[in-house]
C-alpha positions in Angstrom: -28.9 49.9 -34.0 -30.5 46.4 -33.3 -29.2 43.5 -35.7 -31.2 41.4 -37.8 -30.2 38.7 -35.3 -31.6 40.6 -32.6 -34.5 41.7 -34.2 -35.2 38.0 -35.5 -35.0 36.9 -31.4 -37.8 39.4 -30.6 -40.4 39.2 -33.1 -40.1 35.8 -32.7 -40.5 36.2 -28.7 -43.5 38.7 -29.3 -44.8 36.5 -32.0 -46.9 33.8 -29.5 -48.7 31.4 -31.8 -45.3 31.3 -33.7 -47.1 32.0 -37.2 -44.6 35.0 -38.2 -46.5 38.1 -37.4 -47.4 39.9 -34.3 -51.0 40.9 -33.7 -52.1 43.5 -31.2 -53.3 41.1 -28.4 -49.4 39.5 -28.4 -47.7 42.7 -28.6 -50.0 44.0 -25.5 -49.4 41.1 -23.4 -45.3 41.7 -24.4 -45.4 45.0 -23.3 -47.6 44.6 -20.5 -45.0 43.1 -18.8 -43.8 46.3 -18.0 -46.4 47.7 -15.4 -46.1 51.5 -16.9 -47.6 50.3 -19.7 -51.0 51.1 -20.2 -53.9 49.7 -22.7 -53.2 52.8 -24.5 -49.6 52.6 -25.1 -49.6 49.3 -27.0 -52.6 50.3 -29.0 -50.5 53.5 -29.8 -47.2 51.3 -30.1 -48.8 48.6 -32.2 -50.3 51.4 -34.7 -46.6 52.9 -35.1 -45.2 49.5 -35.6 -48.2 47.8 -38.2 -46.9 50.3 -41.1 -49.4 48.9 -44.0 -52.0 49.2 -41.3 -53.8 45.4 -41.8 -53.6 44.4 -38.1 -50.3 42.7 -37.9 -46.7 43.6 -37.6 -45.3 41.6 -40.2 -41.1 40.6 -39.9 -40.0 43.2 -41.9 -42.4 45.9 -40.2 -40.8 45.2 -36.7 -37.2 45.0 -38.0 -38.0 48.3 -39.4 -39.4 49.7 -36.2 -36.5 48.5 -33.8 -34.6 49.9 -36.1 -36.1 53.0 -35.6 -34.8 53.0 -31.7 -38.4 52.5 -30.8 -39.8 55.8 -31.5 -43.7 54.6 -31.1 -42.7 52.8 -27.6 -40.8 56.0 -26.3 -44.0 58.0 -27.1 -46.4 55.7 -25.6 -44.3 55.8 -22.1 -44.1 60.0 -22.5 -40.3 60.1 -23.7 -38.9 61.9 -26.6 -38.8 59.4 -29.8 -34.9 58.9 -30.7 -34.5 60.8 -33.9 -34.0 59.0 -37.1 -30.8 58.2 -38.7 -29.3 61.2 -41.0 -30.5 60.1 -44.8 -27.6 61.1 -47.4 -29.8 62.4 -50.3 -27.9 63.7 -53.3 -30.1 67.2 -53.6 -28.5 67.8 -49.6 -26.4 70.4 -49.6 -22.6 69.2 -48.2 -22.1 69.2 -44.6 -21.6 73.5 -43.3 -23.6 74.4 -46.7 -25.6 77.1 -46.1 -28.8 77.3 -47.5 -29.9 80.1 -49.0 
């Protein structure tokens, strides 16, 4: 799981007019970097990411993402997404409940 530090270190490297969100032109030139990604992956990874859906990947929105082990990145290069974290949830049944 990435730590806020971490995360902090590369919004903040995505983020290239420094003015504390990522817009889809700076996240495609990020991942661009990488030549096996296409235009079409960072739209689809920029989409994932900008959860509110107003064209920017705020802070908290990438934290969020990262967090998520990159599900929208491992999709947009044709990997299985990482699944998400188990959520405790008090109407779960215990662990080796069976439902029923």
């Amino acid at each position: 799981m990435a730590t806020e530090e971490h995360a902090r270190r590369q919004s903040n490297e995505i983020d290239a007019d420094g003015d504390g969100f990522i817009t889809a032109s700076e996240l495609k030139s990020h991942l661009q970097e990488n030549p096996a990604v296409s235009d079409a992956n960072a739209a689809q990874t920029f989409a994932f990411a900008d959860a509110d859906n107003d064209q920017e990947i705020s802070y908290d929105e990438f934290r969020d993402f990262i967090r998520q082990g990159f599900p929208g990145v491992a999709r947009a290069a044709g990997l299985p997404a990482p699944r998400p974290p188990a959520r405790c949830s008090a109407a779960a049944p215990p662990s080796g409940a069976k439902h029923g």
